[in-house]
Structures are given as structure tokens and as C-alpha cells.
C-alpha beads as a LAMMPS data file, in Angstrom:
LAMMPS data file: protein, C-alpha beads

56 atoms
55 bonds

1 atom types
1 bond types

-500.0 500.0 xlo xhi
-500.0 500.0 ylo yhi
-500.0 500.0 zlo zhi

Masses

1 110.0

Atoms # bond

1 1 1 449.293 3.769 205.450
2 1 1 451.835 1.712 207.361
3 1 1 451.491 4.630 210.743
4 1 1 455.454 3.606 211.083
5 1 1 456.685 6.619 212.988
6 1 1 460.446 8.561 212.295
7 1 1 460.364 7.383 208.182
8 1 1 460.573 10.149 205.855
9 1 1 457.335 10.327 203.735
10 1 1 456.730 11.088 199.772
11 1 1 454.009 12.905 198.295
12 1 1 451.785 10.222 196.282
13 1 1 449.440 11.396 193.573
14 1 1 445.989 9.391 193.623
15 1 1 445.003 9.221 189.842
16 1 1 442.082 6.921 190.216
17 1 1 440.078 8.743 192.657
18 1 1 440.420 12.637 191.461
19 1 1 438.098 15.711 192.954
20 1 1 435.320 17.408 191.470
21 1 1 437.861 19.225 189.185
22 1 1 439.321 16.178 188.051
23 1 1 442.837 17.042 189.975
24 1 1 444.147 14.069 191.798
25 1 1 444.265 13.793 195.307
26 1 1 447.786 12.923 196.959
27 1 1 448.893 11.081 200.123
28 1 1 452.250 11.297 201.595
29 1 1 453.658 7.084 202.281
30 1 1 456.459 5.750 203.573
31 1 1 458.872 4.026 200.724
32 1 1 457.672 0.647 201.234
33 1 1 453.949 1.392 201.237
34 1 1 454.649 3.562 197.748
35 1 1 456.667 0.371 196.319
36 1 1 453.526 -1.946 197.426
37 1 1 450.953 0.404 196.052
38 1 1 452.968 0.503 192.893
39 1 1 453.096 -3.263 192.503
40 1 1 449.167 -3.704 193.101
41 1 1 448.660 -0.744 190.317
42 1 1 450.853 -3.215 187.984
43 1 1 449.478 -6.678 188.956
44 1 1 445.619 -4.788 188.402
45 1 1 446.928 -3.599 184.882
46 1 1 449.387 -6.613 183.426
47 1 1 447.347 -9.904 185.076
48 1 1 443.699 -8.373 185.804
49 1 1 444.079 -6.195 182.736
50 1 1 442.591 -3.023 184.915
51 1 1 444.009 0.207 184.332
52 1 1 442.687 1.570 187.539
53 1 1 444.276 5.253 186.049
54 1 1 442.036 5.484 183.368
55 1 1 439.072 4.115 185.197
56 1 1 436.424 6.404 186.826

Bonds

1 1 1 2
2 1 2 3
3 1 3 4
4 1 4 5
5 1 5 6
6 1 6 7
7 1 7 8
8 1 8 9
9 1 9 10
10 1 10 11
11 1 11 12
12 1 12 13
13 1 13 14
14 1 14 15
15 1 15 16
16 1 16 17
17 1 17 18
18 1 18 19
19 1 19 20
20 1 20 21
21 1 21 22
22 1 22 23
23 1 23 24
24 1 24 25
25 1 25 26
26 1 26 27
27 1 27 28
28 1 28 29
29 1 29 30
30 1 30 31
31 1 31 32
32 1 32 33
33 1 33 34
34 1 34 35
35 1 35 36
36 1 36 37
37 1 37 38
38 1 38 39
39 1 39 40
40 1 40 41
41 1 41 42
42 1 42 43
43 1 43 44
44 1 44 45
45 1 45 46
46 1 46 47
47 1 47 48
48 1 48 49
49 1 49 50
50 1 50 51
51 1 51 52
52 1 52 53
53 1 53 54
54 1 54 55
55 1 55 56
């Protein structure tokens, strides 16, 4: 997400957006990017009261 270059990259599972199958997509981030997406997942569920992982 970040396109930083030399940073060691984790596999990320997309819940909210699965295939056809219902399997979830993944994306590899960076550490920071993961920690950010994380904290937008929790600000959408505890203050917007979105659970974007049981949404379709």
C-alpha cells in the first residue's frame, strides 16, 4: 500500500471483500500499513459501530 521498497511484507487476509467462494482475498503490507489498516477496522467497529467483517 505504502510502495516503500527493502521492508519485509506480511500476508494480510481481506475478510470484507471475499471471492465467489466466499474465501478471503489477502495482500501482503508492510508493518505500518497492517497496524493502520487494523486501527481503521477498530475505529469503523467501536465509534461507527461497522463491523466491516461481517458486512457483505
Amino acid at each position: 500500500m505504502c510502495q516503500q521498497k527493502g521492508v519485509e511484507l506480511t500476508e494480510h487476509h481481506i475478510v470484507e471483500a471475499p471471492d465467489e467462494n466466499g474465501k478471503p482475498h489477502s495482500i501482503d503490507l508492510c508493518s505500518d500499513c497492517h497496524t493502520k489498516h487494523e486501527r481503521y477496522r477498530n475505529y469503523l467497529r467501536d465509534i461507527c459501530h461497522i463491523d466491516i467483517d461481517k458486512t457483505k
